[in-house]
C-alpha positions as CSV (number, residue, x, y, z in Angstrom):
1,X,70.9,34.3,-21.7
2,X,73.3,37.4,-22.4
3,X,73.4,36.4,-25.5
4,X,70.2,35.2,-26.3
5,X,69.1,38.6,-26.3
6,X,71.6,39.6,-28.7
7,X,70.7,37.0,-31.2
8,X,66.9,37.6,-30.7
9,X,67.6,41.6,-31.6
10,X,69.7,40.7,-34.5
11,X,67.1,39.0,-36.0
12,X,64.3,41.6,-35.1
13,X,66.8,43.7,-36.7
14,X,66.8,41.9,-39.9
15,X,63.3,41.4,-40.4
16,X,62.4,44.7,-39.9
17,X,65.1,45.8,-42.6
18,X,63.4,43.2,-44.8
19,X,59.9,44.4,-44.4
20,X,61.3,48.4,-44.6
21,X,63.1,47.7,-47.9
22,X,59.7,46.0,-49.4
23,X,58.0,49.1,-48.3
24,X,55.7,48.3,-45.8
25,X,54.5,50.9,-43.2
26,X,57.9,51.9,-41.0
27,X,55.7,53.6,-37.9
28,X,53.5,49.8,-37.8
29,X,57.0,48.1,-38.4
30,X,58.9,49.1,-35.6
31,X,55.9,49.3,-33.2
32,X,55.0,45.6,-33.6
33,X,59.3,45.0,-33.5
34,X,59.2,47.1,-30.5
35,X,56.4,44.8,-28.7
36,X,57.9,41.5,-29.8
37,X,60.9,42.5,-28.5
38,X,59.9,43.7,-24.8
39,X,57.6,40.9,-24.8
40,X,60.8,38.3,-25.4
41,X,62.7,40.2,-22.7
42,X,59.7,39.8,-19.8
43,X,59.8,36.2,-21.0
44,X,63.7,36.0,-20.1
45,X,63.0,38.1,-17.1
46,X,64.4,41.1,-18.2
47,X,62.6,44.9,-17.1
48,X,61.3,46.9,-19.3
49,X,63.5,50.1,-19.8
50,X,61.9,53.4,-18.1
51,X,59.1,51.7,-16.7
52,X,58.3,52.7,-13.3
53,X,55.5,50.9,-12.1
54,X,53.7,47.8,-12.6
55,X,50.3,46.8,-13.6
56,X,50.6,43.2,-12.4
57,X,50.7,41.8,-15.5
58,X,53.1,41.6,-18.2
59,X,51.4,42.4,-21.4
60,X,49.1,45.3,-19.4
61,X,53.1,46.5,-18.9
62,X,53.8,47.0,-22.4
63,X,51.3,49.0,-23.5
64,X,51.5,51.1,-20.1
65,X,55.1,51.7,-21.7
66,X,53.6,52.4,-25.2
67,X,51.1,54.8,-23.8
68,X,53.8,56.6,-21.5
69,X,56.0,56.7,-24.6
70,X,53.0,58.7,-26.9
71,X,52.0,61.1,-24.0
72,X,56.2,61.7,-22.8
73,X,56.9,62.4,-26.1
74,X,54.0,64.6,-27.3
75,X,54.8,66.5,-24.2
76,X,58.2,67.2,-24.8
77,X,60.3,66.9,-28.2
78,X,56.8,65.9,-30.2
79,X,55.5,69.7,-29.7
80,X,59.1,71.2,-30.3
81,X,58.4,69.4,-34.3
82,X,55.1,69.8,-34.5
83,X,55.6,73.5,-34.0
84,X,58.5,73.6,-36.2
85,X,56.5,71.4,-38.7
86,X,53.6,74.3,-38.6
87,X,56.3,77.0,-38.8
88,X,57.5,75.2,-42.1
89,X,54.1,75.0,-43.4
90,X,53.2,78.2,-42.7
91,X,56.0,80.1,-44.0
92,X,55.6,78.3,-47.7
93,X,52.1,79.8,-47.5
94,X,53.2,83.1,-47.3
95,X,56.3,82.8,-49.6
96,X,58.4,83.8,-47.2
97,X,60.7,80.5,-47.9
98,X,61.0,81.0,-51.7
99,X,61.8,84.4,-50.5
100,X,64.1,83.8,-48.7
101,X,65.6,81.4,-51.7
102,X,65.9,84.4,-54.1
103,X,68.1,86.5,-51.6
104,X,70.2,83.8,-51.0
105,X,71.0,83.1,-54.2
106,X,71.9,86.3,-55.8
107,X,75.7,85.9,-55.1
108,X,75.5,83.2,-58.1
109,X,74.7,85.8,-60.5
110,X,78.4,86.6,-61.2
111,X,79.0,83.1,-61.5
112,X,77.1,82.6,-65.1
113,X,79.8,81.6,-67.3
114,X,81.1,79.2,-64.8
115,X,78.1,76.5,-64.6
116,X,80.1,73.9,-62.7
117,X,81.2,76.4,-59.9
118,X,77.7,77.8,-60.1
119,X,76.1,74.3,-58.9
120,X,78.3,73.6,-55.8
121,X,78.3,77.6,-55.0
122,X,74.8,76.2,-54.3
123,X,76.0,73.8,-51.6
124,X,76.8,76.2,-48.8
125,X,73.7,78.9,-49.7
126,X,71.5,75.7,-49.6
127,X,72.9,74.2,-46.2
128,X,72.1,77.4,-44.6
129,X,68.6,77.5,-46.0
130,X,68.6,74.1,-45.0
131,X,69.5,74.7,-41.3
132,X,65.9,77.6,-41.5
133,X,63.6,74.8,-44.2
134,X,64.7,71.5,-42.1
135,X,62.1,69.5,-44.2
136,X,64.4,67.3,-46.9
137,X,61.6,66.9,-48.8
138,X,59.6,70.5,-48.7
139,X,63.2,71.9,-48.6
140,X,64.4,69.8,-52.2
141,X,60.8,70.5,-53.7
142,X,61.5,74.1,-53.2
143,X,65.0,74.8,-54.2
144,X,63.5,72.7,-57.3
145,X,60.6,75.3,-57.9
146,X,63.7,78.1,-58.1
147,X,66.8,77.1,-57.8
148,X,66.7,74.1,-60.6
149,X,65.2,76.5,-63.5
150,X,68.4,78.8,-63.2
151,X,71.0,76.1,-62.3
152,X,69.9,74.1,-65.7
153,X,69.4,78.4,-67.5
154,X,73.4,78.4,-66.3
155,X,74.1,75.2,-68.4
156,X,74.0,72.7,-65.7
157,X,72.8,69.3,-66.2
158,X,69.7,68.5,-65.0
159,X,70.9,65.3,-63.7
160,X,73.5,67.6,-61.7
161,X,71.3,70.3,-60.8
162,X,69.2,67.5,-58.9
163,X,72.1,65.7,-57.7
164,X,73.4,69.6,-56.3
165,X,69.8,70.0,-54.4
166,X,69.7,66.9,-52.6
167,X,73.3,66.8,-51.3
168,X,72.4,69.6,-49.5
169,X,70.6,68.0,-47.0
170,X,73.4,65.8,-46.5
171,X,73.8,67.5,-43.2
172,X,70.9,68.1,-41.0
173,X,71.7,70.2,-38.5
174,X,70.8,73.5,-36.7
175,X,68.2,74.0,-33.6
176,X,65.1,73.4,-36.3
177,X,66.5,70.1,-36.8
178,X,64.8,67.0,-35.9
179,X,67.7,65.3,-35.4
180,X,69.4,68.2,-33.6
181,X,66.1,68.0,-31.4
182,X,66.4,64.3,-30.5
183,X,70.3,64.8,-30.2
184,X,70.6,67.2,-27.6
185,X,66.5,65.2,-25.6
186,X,68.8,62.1,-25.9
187,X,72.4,63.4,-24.2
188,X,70.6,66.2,-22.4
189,X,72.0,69.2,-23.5
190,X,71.3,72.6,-24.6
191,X,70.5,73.0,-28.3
192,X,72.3,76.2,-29.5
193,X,76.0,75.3,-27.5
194,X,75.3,71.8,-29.5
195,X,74.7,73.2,-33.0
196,X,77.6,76.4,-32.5
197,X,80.6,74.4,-31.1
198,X,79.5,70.7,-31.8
199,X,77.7,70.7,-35.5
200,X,79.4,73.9,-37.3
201,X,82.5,73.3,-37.1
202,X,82.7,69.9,-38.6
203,X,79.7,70.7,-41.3
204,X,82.4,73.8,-42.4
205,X,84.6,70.5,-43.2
206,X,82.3,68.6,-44.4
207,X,80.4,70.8,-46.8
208,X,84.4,72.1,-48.3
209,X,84.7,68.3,-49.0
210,X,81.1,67.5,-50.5
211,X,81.4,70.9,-53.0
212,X,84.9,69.0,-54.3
213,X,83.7,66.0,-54.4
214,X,80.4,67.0,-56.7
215,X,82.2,68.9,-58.8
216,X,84.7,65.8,-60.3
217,X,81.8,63.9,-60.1
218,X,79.3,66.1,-62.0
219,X,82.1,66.8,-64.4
220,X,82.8,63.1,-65.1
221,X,79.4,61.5,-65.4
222,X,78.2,64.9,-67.6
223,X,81.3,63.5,-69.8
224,X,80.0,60.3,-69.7
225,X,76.3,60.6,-70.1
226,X,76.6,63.1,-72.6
227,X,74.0,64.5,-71.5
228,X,72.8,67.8,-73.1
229,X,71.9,71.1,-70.8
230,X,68.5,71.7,-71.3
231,X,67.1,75.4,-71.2
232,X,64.2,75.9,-68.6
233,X,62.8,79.3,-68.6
234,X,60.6,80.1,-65.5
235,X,57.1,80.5,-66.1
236,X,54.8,83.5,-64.3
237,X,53.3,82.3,-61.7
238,X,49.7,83.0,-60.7
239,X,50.6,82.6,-56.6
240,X,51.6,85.4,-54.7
241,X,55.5,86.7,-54.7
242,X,56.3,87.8,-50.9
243,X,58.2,90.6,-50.9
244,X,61.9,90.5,-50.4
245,X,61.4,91.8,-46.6
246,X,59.7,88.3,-46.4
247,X,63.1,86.7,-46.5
248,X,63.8,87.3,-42.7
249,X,60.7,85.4,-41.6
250,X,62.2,81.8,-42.0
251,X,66.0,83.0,-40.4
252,X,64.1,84.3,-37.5
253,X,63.9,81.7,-35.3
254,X,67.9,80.9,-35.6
255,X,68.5,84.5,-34.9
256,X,66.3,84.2,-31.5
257,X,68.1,81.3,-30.4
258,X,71.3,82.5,-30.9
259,X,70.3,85.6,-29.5
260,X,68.6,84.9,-26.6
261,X,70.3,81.3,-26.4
262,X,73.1,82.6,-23.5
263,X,75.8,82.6,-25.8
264,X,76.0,85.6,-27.2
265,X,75.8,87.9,-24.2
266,X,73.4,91.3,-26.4
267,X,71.7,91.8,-23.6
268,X,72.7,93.3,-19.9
269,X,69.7,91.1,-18.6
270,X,70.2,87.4,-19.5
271,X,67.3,86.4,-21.5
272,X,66.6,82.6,-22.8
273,X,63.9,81.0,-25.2
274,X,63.8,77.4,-26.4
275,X,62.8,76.2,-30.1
276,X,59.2,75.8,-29.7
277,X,58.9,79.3,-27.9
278,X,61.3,80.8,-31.2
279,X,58.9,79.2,-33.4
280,X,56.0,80.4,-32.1
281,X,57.3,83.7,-31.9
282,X,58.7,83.9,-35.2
283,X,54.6,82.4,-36.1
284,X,53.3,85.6,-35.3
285,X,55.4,88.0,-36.3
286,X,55.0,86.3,-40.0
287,X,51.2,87.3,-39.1
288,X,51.7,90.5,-38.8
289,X,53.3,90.7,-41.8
290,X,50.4,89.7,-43.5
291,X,48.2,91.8,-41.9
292,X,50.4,94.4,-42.6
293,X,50.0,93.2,-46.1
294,X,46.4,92.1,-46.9
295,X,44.7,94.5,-44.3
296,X,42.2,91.0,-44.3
297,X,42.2,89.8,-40.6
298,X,39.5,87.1,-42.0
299,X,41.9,85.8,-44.6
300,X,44.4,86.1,-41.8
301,X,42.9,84.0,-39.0
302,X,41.8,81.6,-41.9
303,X,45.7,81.5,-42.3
304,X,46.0,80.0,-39.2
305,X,45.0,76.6,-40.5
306,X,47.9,75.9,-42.5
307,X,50.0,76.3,-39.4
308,X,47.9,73.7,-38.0
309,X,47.8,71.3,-40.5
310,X,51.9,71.4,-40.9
311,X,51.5,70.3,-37.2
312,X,49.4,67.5,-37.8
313,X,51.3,66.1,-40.9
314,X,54.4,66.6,-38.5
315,X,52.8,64.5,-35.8
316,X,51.6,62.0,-38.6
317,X,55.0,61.5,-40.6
318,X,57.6,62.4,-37.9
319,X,56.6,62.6,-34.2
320,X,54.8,59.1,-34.3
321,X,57.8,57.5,-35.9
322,X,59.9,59.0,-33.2
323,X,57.6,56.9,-30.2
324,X,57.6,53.9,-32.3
325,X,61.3,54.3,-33.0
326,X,61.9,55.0,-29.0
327,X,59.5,51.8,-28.5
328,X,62.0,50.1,-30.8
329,X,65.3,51.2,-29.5
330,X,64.1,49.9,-25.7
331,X,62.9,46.7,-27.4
332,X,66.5,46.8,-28.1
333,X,68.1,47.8,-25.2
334,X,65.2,45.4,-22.7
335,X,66.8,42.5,-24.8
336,X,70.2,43.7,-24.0
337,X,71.4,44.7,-27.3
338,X,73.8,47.0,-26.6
339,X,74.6,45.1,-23.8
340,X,75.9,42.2,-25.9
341,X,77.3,44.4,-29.1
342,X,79.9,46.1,-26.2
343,X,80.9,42.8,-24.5
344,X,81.5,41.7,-28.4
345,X,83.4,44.7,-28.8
346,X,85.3,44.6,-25.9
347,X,86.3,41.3,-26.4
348,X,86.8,41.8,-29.5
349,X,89.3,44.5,-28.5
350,X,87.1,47.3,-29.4
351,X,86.7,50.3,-27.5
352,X,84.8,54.0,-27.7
353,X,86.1,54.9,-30.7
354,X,85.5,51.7,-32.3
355,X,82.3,51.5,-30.9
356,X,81.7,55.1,-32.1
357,X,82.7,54.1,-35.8
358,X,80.6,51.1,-35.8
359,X,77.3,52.9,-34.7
360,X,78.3,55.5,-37.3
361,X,77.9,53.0,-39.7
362,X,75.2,51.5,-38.7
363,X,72.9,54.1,-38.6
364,X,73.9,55.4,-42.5
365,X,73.3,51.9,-44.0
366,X,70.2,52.3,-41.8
367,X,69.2,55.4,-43.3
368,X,69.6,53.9,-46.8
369,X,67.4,51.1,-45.9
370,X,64.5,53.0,-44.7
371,X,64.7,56.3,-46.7
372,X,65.0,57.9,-43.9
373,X,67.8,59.8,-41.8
374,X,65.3,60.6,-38.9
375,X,63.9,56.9,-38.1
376,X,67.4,55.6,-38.3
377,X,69.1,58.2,-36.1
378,X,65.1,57.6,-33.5
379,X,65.8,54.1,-33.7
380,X,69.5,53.8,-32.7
381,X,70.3,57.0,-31.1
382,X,68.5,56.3,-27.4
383,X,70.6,53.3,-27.2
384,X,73.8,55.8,-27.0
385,X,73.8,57.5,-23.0
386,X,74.4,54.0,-21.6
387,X,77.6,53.2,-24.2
388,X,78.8,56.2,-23.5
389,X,78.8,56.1,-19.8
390,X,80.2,52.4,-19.5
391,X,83.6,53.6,-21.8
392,X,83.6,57.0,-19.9
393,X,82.8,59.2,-22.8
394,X,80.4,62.2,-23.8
395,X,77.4,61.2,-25.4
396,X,77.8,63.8,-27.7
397,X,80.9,62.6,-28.9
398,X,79.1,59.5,-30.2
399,X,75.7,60.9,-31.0
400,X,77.7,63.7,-33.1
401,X,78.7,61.5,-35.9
402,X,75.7,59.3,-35.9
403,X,73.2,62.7,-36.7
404,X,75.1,63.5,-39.8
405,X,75.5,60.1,-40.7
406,X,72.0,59.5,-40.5
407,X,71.1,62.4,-42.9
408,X,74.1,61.1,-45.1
409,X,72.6,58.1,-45.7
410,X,68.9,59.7,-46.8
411,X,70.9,61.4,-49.2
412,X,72.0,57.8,-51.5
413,X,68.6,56.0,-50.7
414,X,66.5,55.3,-53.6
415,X,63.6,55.0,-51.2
416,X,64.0,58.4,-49.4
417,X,61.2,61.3,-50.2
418,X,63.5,63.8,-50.9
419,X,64.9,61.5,-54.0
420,X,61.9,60.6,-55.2
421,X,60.4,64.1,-55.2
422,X,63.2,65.9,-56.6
423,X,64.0,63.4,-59.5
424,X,60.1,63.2,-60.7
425,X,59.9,67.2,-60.9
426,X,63.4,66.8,-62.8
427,X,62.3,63.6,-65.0
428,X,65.3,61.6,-64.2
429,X,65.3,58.6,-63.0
430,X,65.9,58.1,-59.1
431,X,69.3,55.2,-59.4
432,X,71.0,58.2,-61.5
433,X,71.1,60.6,-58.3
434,X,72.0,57.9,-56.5
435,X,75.0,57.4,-58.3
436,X,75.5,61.1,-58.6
437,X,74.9,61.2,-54.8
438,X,77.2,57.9,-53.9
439,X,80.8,58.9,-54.0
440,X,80.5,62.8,-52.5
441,X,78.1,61.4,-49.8
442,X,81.0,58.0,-49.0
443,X,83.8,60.8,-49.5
444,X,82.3,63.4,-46.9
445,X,81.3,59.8,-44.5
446,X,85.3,58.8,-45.0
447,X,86.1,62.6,-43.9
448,X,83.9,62.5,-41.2
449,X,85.2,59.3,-39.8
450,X,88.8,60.3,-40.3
451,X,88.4,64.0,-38.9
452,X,85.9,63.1,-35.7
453,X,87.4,59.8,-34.8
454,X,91.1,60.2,-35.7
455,X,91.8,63.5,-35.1
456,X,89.2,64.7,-32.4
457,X,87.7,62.0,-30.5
């Protein structure tokens, strides 16, 4: 019966990596894998994870769990994104993120006769706009509305220029971070300690090796393609250009958390705020800007909307693929997944760090099969507290590697949004990236492995 359940996931596993590669729905995916899954387990008389009461009936059970699961969720972590979705949204509308773009790129400007260094100069400018614009997709869509017209101006390829942009969100990270957000929900930590001594330090490693690795690689397959540089000279645009003040509106919210976050002692009175109360702070301070501005409080509170609607997409693309992906995962774990992978493992002579290594894995090839970093890393990472606490380790020290590999993996699928976005503005085609994207992204994955589990874990 231990077994069973093993086999039974496997295969759930399988078809929904099928059905996800032939691009069918992922949130209607892993919901119906989710209920097939905790319906098998009540048939072999296992409990449903989390559940705490009964309705007398089996099925009634289930979706008891799926309802707990929307309203826990929406409650909790769902709000944090939604808010940080509306933030996002918001702060495009205002121009405070392109911005913020321009100031961070004017160190390249004495780097014009040096295209190559130019392009992965952008790498660490680009994570730390990252860490503020946590969208992959909204944040490659904007560094290609500024950033790819003066890359290519410098003489960089455009096939480079795009490869450049989306290894940058190789790494999600920082306390905007949907991963970050489900990282430190699922081992029960604080955010800020997680992102300062946990994520930083290895992403400093990390990005040094990725801003190597594309420069060889640009260098060779520029050689190879022959592919010209094609001039791109920025056109006027009709929208409003926020002023450069505008540039501290999207940093805010990291600067709140770090400042009021209990690690760095400012203040003689200990103050804390969490994400969602940063956001929402940081909201309405970009408000008054604008009324400072436009002196239009109708045009203002009309505003508003967009902040709302950047919630509801959030809720629509990301917060409802986190439930089903929790639904999902205790499909999993009711079947006795991870139950059966550790008794493999163990018996197989395995143990934390192997185990480590192996859901490391897992979750990247995971991420290339979906397209995304965030349902691989919602689907696998709740599984995590229990393996940790049977080999007696942090979760953290598991879950650490798994969010980078996730986003790692985003960055080399031909399916992910951020690909797809940033090669269509570029006219490229998609498998080029990819193969831009492949050996950095497997170098920095190597490094990662090496560094976490060989020398830290």
């Amino acid at each position: 019966m231990h077994y069973l359940g093993l086999v039974i996931s496997i295969v759930c596993i399988a078809i929904v990596a099928k059905l996800l590669l032939k691009d069918f729905f992922p949130q209607a995916v892993l919901l119906i894998a989710g209920i097939v899954m905790l319906f098998a387990a009540s048939l072999l008389q296992k409990p449903i994870p989390e559940s705490e009461a009964t309705t007398g009936f089996v099925l009634l059970d289930i979706f008891e769990f799926i309802k707990n699961a929307f309203s826990k969720t929406n409650a909790n972590v769902g709000l944090m994104i939604m808010t940080i979705g509306g933030f996002v949204a918001y702060m495009d509308k205002i121009g405070a993120s392109e911005a913020l773009v321009k100031v961070a790129l004017r160190p390249l400007a004495f780097l014009k006769k040096y295209p190559n260094i130019a392009s992965v100069a952008v790498i660490p400018i680009g994570q730390l706009i990252f860490i503020c614009v946590p969208s992959a997709a909204g944040f490659g869509l904007l560094l290609m509305a500024s950033v790819f017209p003066i890359l290519v101006n410098l003489g960089v390829s455009r096939l480079a220029a795009v490869a450049i942009i989306t290894g940058c969100t190789s790494f999600c990270i920082g306390p905007a971070s949907v991963i970050t957000a489900s990282a430190v929900q699922i081992a029960q930590i604080e955010t800020v300690p997680y992102f300062i001594h946990q994520q930083i330090p290895i992403a400093i490693i990390l990005n040094l090796v990725l801003m190597i690795s594309y420069f060889f690689v640009n260098k060779y397959y520029d050689k190879k393609d022959a592919l010209q540089s094609i001039e791109v000279k920025e056109k006027p645009k009709a929208t409003f250009i926020a002023p450069p003040i505008y540039a501290i509106l999207p940093v805010l919210p990291l600067v709140l958390l770090l400042t009021f976050s209990g690690v760095l002692e400012v203040f003689p009175i200990k103050l804390k705020i969490e994400t969602t109360t940063a956001m929402l702070l940081s909201l309405f301070v970009g408000l008054l800007f604008e009324l400072v501005r436009t002196k239009d409080f109708k045009a203002l509170f009309a505003s508003f909307k967009v902040f709302l609607d950047g919630m509801g997409e959030m809720f629509k693309s990301v917060v409802s693929l986190i439930i089903v992906a929790e639904i999902f995962a205790n499909g999993l774990i009711a079947l006795g997944f991870m139950d059966g992978l550790i008794a493999l493992s163990q018996g197989a002579g395995l143990n934390a760090k192997g185990i480590g290594i192996i859901m490391t894995l897992m979750i990247f090839f995971a991420a290339i099969l979906m397209g995304s970093g965030n349902a691989a890393f919602f689907a696998f990472g709740p599984l995590i507290p229990n393996v940790a606490k049977q080999f007696g380790v942090s979760s953290t020290s598991i879950l650490l590697p798994m969010n980078l590999s996730a986003s790692m993996g985003r960055a080399i699928s031909p399916i992910a949004g951020v690909l797809i976005a940033t090669a269509n503005v570029a006219g490229v085609p998609v498998i080029e990236v990819v193969k831009r994207n492949l050996i950095p992204v497997c170098a920095v994955l190597l490094t990662l492995l090496i560094y976490h589990f060989g020398l830290c874990f």
